[in-house]
N, C-alpha and C positions, 0 to 999 in steps of 0.2 A: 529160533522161531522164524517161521516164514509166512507169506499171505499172498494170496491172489488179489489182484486188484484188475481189470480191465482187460484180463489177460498175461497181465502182465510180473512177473515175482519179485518180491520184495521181501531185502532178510533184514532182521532185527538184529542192532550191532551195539554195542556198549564201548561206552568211552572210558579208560582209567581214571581214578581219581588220583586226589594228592597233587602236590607242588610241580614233582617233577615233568606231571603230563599236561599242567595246564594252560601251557602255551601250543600244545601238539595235536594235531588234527589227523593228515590226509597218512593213511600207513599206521595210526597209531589206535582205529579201532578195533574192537577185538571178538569175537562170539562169548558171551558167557562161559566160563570157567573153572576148573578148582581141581584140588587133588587129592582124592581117595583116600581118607586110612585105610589101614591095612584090611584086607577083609569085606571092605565096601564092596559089592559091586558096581562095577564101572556105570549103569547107567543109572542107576540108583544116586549116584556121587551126581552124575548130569543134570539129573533133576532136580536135587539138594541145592547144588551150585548155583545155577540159575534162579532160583526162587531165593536165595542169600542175597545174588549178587543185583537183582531186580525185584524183588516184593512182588513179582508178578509168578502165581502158579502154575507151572509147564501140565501137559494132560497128552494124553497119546490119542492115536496108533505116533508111534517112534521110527523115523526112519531110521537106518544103522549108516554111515557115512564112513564107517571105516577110521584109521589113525593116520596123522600129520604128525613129522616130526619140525619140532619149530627151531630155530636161528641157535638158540640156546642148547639143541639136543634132547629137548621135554617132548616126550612121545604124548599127542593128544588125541583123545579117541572121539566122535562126532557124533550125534543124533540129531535129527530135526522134528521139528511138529510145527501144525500147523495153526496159527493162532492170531491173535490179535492185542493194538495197545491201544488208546485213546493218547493222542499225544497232549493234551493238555494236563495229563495226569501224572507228575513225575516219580522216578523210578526210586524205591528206597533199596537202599543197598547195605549191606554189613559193613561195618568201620576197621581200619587196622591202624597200630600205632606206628610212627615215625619219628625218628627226632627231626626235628625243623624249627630255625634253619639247623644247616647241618654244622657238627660242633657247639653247638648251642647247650645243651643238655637239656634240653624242654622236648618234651613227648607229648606230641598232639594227635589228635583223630583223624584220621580223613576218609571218605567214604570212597570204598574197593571200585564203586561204579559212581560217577558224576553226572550221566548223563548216558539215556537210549536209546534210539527210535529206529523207524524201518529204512532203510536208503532204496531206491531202482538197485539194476544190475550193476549198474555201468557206475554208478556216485558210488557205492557201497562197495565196487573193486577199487576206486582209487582208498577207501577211509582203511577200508582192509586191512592189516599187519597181509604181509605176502604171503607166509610160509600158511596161513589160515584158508587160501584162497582154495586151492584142491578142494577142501570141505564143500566149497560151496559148488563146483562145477559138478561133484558128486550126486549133490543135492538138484542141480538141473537135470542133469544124467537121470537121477530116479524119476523125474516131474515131465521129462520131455519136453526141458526149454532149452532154443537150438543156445548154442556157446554167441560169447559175446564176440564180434569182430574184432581180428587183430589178437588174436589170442591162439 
C-alpha cells in the first residue's frame, strides 16, 4: 500500500512479530506477504495476505511490480495500490504458533505482524529488508518519483 502526501510517496511496511524480531528494527521491515496454495492465483494470494497480515482491506486498480527474489531464494511477486491507514488504529494480524522460549516445549501465539505504518522514501529504505527494495523503485518507476540519491 502506498499514499501521496504533499507530493511526496510514502509506503506502508509491516514489522514481524514474535520474540525473535522484537528487538529488530532498521533492515527488518517487510511489505505484506504470504504464499500461495496451490492453484491460488498469485494476486489473489496478495490480497488474502495483506488483509491476514493487517486487518486492513487492500482494493484496486493493482499495480503489477514484477518478482524479487529474497536472501533465502523465495521468489516474491509485488503489486501495489493505493490507500490509506489512520495510525492510531492498530493493525490485527493472524497469529502462528512457536515454541518459546526455545526447548521449552510450551507453544505460544504470536501475531505474523506487530506493528504497521507508512514510512517517507528515505526512513522506509533504511527499515526495508534489502532484497524487498527493487519493489519499491518499481513502484516509483510506475508513479514517476525521481530515485532516491545515492542510490
Amino acid at each position: 500500500m502506498y499514499r501521496l502526501r504533499n507530493g511526496d510517496l510514502q509506503i506502508f511496511l509491516a514489522h514481524p512479530g514474535g520474540p525473535l524480531f522484537q528487538n529488530k528494527d532498521d533492515g527488518y521491515w517487510t511489505i505484506p506477504k504470504g504464499e500461495p496454495p496451490d492453484g491460488e492465483p498469485l494476486l489473489d494470494a496478495a490480497v488474502r495476505e495483506f488483509e491476514e497480515e493487517t486487518g486492513l482491506k487492500p482494493h484496486g486498480p493493482y499495480l503489477e511490480l514484477g518478482s524479487i527474489i529474497q536472501k533465502g531464494g523465495k521468489e516474491v511477486f509485488g503489486w501495489a495500490f493505493e490507500g490509506d491507514h489512520d495510525p492510531s488504529q492498530p493493525v490485527r494480524s493472524n497469529m502462528f504458533e512457536m515454541q518459546w522460549p526455545p526447548r521449552s516445549g510450551r507453544i505460544q501465539l504470536f501475531p505474523e505482524v506487530d506493528r504497521a505504518r507508512f514510512f517517507s522514501l528515505p526512513e522506509g529504505r533504511r527499515k526495508l529488508k534489502n532484497a524487498q527494495w527493487p519493489l519499491v523503485e518499481r513502484l516509483m518507476a510506475k508513479l514517476r518519483i525521481p530515485a532516491l540519491g545515492g542510490e
